[in-house]
N, C-alpha and C positions, 0 to 999 in steps of 0.2 A: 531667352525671351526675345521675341521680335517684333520689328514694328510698330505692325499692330495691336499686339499684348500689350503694349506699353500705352497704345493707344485709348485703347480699351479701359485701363487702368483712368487713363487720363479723362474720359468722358464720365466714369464714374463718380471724382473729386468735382468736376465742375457742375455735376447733379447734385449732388449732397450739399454743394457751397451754394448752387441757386434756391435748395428745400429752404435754407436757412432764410433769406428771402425773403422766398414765398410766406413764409411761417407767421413772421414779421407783420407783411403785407396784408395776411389774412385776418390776423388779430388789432391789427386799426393800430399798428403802433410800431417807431421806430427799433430796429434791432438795436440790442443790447450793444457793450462793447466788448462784452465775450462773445456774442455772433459774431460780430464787425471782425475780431481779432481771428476764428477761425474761419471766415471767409477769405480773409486773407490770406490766411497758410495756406487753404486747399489751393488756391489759385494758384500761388508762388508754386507749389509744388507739381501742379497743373503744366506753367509754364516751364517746369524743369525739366520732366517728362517729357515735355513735348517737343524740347532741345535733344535730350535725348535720343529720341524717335528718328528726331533728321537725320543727327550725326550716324547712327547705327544706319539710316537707309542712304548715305550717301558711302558711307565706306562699304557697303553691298554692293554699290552700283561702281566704283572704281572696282573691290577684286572682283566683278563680274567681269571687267575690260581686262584684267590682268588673264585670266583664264580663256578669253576669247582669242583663237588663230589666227598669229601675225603674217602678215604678207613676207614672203620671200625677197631679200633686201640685200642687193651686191653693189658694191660699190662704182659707182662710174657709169654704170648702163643699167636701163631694167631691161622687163625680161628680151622686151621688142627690139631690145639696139641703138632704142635712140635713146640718147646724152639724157643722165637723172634730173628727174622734175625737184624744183626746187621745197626743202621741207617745208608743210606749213602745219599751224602750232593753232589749236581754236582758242581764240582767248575767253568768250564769255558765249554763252546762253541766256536771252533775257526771258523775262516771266511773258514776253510775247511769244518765242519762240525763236525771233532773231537770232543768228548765230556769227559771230564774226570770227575769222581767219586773217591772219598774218602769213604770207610767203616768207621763208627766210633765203635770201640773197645777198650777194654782194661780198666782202672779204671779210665782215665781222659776221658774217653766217659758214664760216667754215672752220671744217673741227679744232683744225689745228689750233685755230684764233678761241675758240671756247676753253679748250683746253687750257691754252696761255693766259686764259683770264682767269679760270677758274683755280689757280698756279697762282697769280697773281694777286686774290683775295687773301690767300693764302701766309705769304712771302714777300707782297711788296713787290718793291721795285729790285726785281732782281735782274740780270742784265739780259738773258733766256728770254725773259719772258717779254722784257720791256720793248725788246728789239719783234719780237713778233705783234704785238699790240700795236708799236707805233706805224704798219706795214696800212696799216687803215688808214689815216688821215691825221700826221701829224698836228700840222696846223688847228685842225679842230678839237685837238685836246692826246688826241694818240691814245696812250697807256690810261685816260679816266674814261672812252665808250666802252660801256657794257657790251660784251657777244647780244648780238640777235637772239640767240635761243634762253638766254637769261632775261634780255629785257623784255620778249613777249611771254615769257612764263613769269615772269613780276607785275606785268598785265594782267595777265589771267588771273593770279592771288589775288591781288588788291580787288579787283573786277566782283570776285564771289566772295570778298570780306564786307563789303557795305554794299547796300540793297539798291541804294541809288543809282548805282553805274549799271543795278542791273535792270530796271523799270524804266530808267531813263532812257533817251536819246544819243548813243556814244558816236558821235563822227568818226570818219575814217582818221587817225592818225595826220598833221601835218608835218611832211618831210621837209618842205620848203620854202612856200609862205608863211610869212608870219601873221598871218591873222586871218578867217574866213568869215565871209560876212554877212547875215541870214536877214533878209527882208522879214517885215512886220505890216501888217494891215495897222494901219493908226488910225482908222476912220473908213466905218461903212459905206457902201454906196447907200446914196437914197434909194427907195422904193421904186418900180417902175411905178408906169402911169398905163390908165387903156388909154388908146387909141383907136383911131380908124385903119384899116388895112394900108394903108397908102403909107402913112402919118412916122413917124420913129420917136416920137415921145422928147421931152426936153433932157439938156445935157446936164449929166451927174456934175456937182462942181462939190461935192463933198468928200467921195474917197480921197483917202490918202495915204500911200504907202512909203512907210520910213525903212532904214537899215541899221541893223546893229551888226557890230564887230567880235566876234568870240578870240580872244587875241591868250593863246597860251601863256600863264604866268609861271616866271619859276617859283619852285617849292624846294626849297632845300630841308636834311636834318640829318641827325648821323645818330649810328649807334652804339655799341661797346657790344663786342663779343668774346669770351674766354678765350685763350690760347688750349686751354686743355680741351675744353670740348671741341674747337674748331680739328685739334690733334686726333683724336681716337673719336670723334665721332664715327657711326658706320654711315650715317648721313652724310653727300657730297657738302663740301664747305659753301660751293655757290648755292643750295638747297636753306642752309642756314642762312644764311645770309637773306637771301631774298624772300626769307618768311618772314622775319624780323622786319623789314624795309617794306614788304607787302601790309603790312599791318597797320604799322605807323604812316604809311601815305592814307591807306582807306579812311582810320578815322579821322583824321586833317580834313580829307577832301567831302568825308559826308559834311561834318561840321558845316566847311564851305556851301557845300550843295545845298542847305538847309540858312545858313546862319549870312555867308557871306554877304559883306556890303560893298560888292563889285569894282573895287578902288586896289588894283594887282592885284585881284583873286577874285575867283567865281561869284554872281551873285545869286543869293538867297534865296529862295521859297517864302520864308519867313521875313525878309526885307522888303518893305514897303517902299513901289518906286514906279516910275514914269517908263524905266527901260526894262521892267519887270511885270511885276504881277503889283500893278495899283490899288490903294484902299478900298476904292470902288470893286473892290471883289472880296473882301469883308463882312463877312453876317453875321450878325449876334444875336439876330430876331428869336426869342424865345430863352436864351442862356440868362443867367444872374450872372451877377458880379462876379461871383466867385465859385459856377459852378457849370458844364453843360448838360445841356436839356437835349431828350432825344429829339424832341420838335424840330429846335435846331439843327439836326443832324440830316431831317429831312429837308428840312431848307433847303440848307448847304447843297443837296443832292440836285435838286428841281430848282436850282436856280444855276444851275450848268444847264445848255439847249441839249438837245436830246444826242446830236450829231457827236457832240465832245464825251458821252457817258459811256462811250465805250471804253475800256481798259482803263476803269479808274480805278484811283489806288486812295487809301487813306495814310497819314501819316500823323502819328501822338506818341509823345512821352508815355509809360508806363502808369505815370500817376496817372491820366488823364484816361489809357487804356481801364486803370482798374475800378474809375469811377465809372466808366461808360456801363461795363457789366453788366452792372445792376440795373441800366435802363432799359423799360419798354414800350412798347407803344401802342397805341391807343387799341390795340386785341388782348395785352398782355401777355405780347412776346417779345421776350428778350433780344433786343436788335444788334448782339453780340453773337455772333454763334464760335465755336471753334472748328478748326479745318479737322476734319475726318480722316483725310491719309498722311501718312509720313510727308513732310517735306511742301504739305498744302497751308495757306495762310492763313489764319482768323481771319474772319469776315466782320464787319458793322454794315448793317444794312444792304449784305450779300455781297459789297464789294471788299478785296484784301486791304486788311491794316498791317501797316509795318510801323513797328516800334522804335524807338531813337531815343537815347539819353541824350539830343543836342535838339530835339525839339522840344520849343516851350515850356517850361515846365511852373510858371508864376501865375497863378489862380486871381488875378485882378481884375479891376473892370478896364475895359477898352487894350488887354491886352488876347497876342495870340497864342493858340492852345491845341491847333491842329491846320490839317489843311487836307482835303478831297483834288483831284485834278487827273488829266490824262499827264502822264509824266512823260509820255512822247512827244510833248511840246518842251521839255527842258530839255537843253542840247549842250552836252560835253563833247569837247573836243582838247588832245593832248597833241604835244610834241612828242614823235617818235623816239628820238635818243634819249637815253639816263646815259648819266655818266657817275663814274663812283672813284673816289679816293680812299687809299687806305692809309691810316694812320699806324703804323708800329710803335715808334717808339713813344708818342704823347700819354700814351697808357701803361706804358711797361712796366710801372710800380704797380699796379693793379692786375699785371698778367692779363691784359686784353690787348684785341688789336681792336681799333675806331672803323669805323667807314662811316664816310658823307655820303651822300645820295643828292641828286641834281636832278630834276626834272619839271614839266610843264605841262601847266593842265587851265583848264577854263571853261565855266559853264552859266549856262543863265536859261531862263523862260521865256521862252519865245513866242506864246502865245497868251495872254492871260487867260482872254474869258474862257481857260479850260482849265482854270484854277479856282478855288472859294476857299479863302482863308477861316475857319473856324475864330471866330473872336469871342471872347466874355464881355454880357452888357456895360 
């Protein structure tokens, strides 16, 4: 089955799940709770499929790359004679087309030192290995920095595990300063004025432009991995490892990206603030207490200027996804649609929704329940180096080895009015 078939498959369930609806609708009276209940399943099932769908079209699009003709690759010169250009590794593709690259340079870009790392995760501190590790920079830790081609291919995982890193704004990596600092408009200029040809009109005394800090926080955590599968896997041990560690950072730092209250850690989308995205960006005009209205949704939309509506993205909990469904608007069409090819997003209101079990998910009144925004005004920025510890023998009763993970990340909203927080009356 491909695809498409599955696709296919899946446009049908979400037909049969909106007849029920319709059926409802037509008859002046609320569906049943055995409609409700299999409107439900079709959907879930809807949504499985269309997991599905992805997974299948992205492991096409990898052994497509596997079957595609590699370049001729000799060590020390290519083909023209001049000294090998340095490896570079793509870390992400955003849903804009953005594409960033990492060069790998310098002494922990070279194999011998990948090798000794990847030896290292392995075995510890063994004396081989420690002595080629520490050839980097002892002072700065030696035997705990990760190789370059493990730390930007733990980039790239994390990067395509939460959606945020991928919509958002990722700054180039900081190497050296510790903090980068992004000006803010905090106040429009007034209006011009006419004048006479001669004339230049009175002075603006209202703009005002502030600065915020995007300051990398660390994020630590570790994890336990078997001794037998790290043994006889056919999988590289650095492969494990940095799948495990790619995971566990992604969902920490959506959280953040969503939830954070900007105090050593990124701030939130859904936190309400002065160095963020303000109440004053809030609409509830049309929702209940305990429910959203698609009117709402149009709000929210046309209360962004036109100039910000380019590349907006939606962002809801599941619950919040499953009650929209079933809204439509004032034609009676459903302002849900589903994405039509592998790998494309549900739309609300033709613009992409992305799902989050760390967004909102409490149906009250005066709380939040989604958010609309151009998300290339939230800006991530990370510390280049991870560094990692192995733990052997703290787990040795259990026949694992540990590894910590050390690294630095920080993000916030830099622009609001290109944000509209979805709120309940």
């Amino acid at each position: 089955m491909t695809p498409n078939d599955l696709l296919e498959k899946r446009a049908k369930l979400i037909a049969d799940a909106r007849a029920l609806v319709d059926k409802a609708e037509k008859e002046k009276r609320e569906p049943t709770a055995e409609e409700r209940a299999a409107f439900d399943k079709m959907m879930n099932d809807a949504d499985a499929i269309k997991a599905d769908a992805d997974r299948m079209k992205k492991l096409e699009d990898e052994e497509r790359k596997l079957t595609e003709p590699q370049p001729e690759h000799k060590p020390g010169l290519q083909k023209t004679g001049e000294p090998e250009k340095p490896q570079v590794i793509e870390l992400r593709k955003s849903v804009c087309g953005e594409t960033r690259n990492v060069a790998l340079t310098g002494e922990r870009a070279k194999p011998e030192y990948h090798s000794a790392f990847r030896s290292y995760l392995l075995h510890g501190d063994r004396a081989m290995e420690y002595r080629a590790l520490q050839k980097d920079n002892d002072e700065a830790g030696g035997y705990l920095s990760a190789s370059e081609q493990f730390n930007a291919e733990l980039i790239r995982d994390r990067d395509n595990m939460t959606f945020m890193r991928q919509i958002c704004r990722v700054l180039p990596p900081l190497a050296t300063a510790d903090s980068i600092g992004t000006p803010s408009l905090d106040a429009d200029p007034a209006d011009p004025t006419w004048v006479s040809e001669l004339a230049i009109g009175s002075e603006d005394s209202t703009m005002d432009f502030g600065k915020r800090a995007l300051t990398p926080h660390p994020l630590a955590q570790y994890i336990k991995v078997s001794k037998t599968l790290l043994r006889r896997s056919t999988i590289g041990v650095d492969a494990i490892v940095r799948e495990r560690l790619a995971y566990k950072q992604a969902v920490v730092m959506e959280n953040a990206y969503l939830n954070g209250n900007g105090s050593n850690q990124p701030l939130g989308v859904f936190t309400a603030s002065d160095n963020g995205i303000s109440t004053g960006r809030d609409v509830s005009t049309g929702n209940s207490a305990t429910a959203i209205a698609a009117d709402n949704l149009f709000e929210c939309v046309y209360t962004l200027p036109a100039q910000w509506r380019n590349n907006l993205a939606w962002i809801f909990h599941r619950t919040a996804i499953k009650n929209i469904r079933k809204l439509k608007d004032g034609e009676g069409r459903y302002i849900w649609a589903p994405g039509i090819t592998a790998g494309e997003q549900d739309t609300i209101l033709g613009y992409p929704v992305y799902e989050s079990e760390y967004a909102p998910s409490t149906f009250e009144s005066g709380k939040y329940v989604g958010i609309i925004g151009n998300f290339q005004y939230y800006w991530i920025v990370d510390a280049l180096s991870t560094q990692i510890q192995v733990l052997l023998e703290l787990y040795a009763a259990t026949n694992q080895n540990g590894y910590i993970i050390r690294s630095e990340s920080d993000g916030m909203p830099v622009l609001e009015n290109a944000f509209v927080r979805v709120t309940l009356g």
